[in-house]
C-alpha positions in Angstrom: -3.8 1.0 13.3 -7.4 -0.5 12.1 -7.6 -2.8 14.5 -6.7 -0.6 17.4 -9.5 2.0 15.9 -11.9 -0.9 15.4 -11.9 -1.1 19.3 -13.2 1.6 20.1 -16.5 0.8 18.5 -17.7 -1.8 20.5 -17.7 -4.3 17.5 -20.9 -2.4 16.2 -19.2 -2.6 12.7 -17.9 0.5 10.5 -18.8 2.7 7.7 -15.4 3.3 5.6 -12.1 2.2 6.9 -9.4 5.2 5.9 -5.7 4.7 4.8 -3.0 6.8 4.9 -0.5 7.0 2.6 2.8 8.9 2.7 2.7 9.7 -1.2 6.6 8.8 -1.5 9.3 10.6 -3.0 7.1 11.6 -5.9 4.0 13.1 -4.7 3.1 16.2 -6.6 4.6 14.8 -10.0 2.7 14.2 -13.2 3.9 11.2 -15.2 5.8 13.3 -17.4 8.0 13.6 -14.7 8.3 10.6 -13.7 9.6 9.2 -17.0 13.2 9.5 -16.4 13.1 8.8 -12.6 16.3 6.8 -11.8 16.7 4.4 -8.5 18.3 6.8 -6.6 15.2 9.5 -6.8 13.1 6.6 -5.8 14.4 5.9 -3.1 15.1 9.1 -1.3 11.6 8.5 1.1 10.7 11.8 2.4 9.6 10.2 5.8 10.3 6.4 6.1 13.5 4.5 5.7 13.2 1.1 4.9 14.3 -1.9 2.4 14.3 -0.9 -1.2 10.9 -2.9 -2.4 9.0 -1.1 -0.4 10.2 2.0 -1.1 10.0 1.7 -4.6 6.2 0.3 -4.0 5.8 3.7 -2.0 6.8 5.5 -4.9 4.5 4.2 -7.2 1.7 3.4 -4.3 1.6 -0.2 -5.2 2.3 -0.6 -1.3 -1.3 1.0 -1.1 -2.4 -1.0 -3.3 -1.4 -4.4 -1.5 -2.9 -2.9 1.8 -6.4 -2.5 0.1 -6.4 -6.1 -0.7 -5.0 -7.1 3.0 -7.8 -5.2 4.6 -10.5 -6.8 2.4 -9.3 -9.9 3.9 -9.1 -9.0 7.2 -11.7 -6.9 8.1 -14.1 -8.6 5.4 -14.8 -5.9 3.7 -14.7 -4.5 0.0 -12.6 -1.7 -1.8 -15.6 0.5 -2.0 -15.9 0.5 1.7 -12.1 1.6 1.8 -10.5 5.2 1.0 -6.9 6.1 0.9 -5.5 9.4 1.0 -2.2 11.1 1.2 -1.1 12.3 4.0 2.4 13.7 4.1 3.1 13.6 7.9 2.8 10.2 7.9 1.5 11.0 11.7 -2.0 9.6 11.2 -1.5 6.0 11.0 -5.6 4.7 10.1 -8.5 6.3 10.4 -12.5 4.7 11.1 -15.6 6.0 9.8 -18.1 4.0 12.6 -21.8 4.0 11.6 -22.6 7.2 13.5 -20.5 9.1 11.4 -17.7 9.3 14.1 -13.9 9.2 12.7 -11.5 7.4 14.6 -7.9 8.1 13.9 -4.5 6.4 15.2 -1.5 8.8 15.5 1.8 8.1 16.6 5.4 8.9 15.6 6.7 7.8 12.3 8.0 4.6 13.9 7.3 0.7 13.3 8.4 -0.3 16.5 4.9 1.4 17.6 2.6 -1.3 16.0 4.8 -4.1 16.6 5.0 -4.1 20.2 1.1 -3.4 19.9 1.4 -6.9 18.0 3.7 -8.7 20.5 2.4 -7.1 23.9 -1.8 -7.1 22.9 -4.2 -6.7 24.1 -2.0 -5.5 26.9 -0.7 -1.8 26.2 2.9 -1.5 27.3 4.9 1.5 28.1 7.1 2.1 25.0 11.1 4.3 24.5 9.6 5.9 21.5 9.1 9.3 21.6 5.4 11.2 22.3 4.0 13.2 19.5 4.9 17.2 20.1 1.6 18.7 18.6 2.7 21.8 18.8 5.9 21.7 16.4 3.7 19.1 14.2 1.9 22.5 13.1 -0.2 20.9 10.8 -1.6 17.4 9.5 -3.0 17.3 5.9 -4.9 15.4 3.9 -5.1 15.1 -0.1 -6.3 13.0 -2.8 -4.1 11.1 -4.2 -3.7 11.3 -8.8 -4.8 8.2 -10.0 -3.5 8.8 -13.3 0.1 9.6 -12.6 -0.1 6.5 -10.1 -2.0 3.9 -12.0 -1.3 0.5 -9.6 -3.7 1.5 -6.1 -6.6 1.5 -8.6 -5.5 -1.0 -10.5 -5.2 -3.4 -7.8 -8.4 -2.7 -6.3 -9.4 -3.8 -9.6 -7.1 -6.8 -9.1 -9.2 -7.9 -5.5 -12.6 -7.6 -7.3 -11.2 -10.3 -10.4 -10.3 -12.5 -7.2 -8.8 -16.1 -8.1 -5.3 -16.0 -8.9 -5.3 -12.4 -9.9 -4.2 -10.3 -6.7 -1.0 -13.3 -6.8 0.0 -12.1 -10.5 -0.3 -8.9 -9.0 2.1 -9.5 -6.6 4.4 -11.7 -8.4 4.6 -9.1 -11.7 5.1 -6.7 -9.5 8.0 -8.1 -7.5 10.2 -8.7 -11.2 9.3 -5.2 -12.4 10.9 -3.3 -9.0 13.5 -6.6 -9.5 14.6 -5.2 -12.7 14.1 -1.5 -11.9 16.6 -1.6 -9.3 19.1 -3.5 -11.1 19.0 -0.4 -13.4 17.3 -2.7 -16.3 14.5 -0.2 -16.8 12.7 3.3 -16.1 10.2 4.1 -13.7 7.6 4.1 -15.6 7.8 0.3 -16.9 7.0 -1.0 -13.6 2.9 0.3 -14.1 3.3 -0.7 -17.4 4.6 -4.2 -16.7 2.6 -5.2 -14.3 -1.0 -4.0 -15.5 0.2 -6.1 -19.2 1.1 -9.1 -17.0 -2.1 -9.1 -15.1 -4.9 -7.9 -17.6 -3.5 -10.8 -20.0 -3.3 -13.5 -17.5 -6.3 -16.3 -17.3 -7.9 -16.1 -13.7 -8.8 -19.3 -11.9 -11.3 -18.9 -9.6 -11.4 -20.8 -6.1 -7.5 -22.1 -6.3 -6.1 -23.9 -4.0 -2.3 -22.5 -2.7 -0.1 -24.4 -4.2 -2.1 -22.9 -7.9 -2.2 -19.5 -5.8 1.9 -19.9 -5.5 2.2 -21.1 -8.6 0.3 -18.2 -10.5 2.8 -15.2 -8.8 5.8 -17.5 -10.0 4.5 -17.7 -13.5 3.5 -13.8 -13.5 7.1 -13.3 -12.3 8.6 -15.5 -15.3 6.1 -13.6 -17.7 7.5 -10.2 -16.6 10.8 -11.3 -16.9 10.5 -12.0 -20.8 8.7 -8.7 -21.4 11.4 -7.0 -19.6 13.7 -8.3 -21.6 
């Protein structure tokens, strides 16, 4: 959805690349709440249905988290030049700020199939079966901030980019155990956060690795969140 925004700039650059994020099955909730949060909660997705990892990384907007760092990378940019905000439709896909001030958005329904055959069929544009967006019973699209204190790991992992090294592949691999364990009913909800932010804050970067040390690193954080788990 960036990139098909990007386009329509005529490559003069942008001013703030916008995320969307659904907000999951717990938008709304203060971390009291959330302390007693079984699998089953977690996974009832208000909007999306999809594997369980990614739901549960919806859930506690880790998945948010992981796109900031893939659109540092790919649009070389910086999580200061990146906002995310919730927005509950899920009909606004991406949004760019170009350097005039104009907003560029990307809507379409609530389906993957949309981007990938954008992926497959680029840069031709090919008639799709999905359905067209009926504005008129969407009503409404809304946008909020999202509570960076009941959901710890988008913040956290913008943190995580600006460390660099090996850092954002602790993130990943800690993270991966933690929603391991959760869903095997090992622990609550709220040791995911708390699991991954020990794992990473405690684990010595090494800056410019090469990818067999950046594989290595997520294995390791995974093996280290494993014995804290247990």
């Amino acid at each position: 959805a960036v990139f098909r925004c990007l386009r329509s700039g005529d490559n003069g650059g942008f001013k703030k690349l916008i995320l969307t994020a659904s907000g999951g099955p717990f938008y709304n909730k203060t971390a009291e709440e959330l302390k007693d949060k079984g699998v089953k909660e977690t996974l009832a997705h208000p909007t999306w249905s999809m594997g369980a990892k990614i739901t549960v990384d919806s859930a506690t907007l880790m998945n948010k988290g992981f796109e900031v760092i893939e659109a540092c990378h790919i649009f070389n940019t910086t999580p200061d030049k990146i906002e995310v905000v919730v927005h509950r439709q899920s009909i606004v896909h991406s949004m760019v700020e170009l350097p005039d001030g104009a907003v560029i958005a990307q809507l379409s329904v609530p389906d993957m199939r949309e981007c990938i055959q954008y992926a497959l069929t680029y840069p031709e544009i090919k008639p799709s079966k999905l359905e067209s967006l009926d504005f008129s019973k969407i009503g409404a699209l809304t946008f909020d901030k999202y509570d960076g204190g009941t959901f710890p790991l988008l913040d956290f992992a913008c943190r995580c980019f600006r460390r660099g090294g090996v850092i954002p592949s602790v993130l990943n691999g800690a993270n991966e155990e933690a929603v391991s364990a959760f869903l095997k009913g090992g622990v609550k909800y709220p040791a995911i956060a708390e699991t991954v932010m020990k794992i990473t804050e405690d684990f010595e970067n090494l800056q410019d690795p090469d990818a067999e040390e950046i594989i290595g690193a997520g294995l390791e954080a995974r093996r280290r969140a494993a014995e804290l788990l247990r």
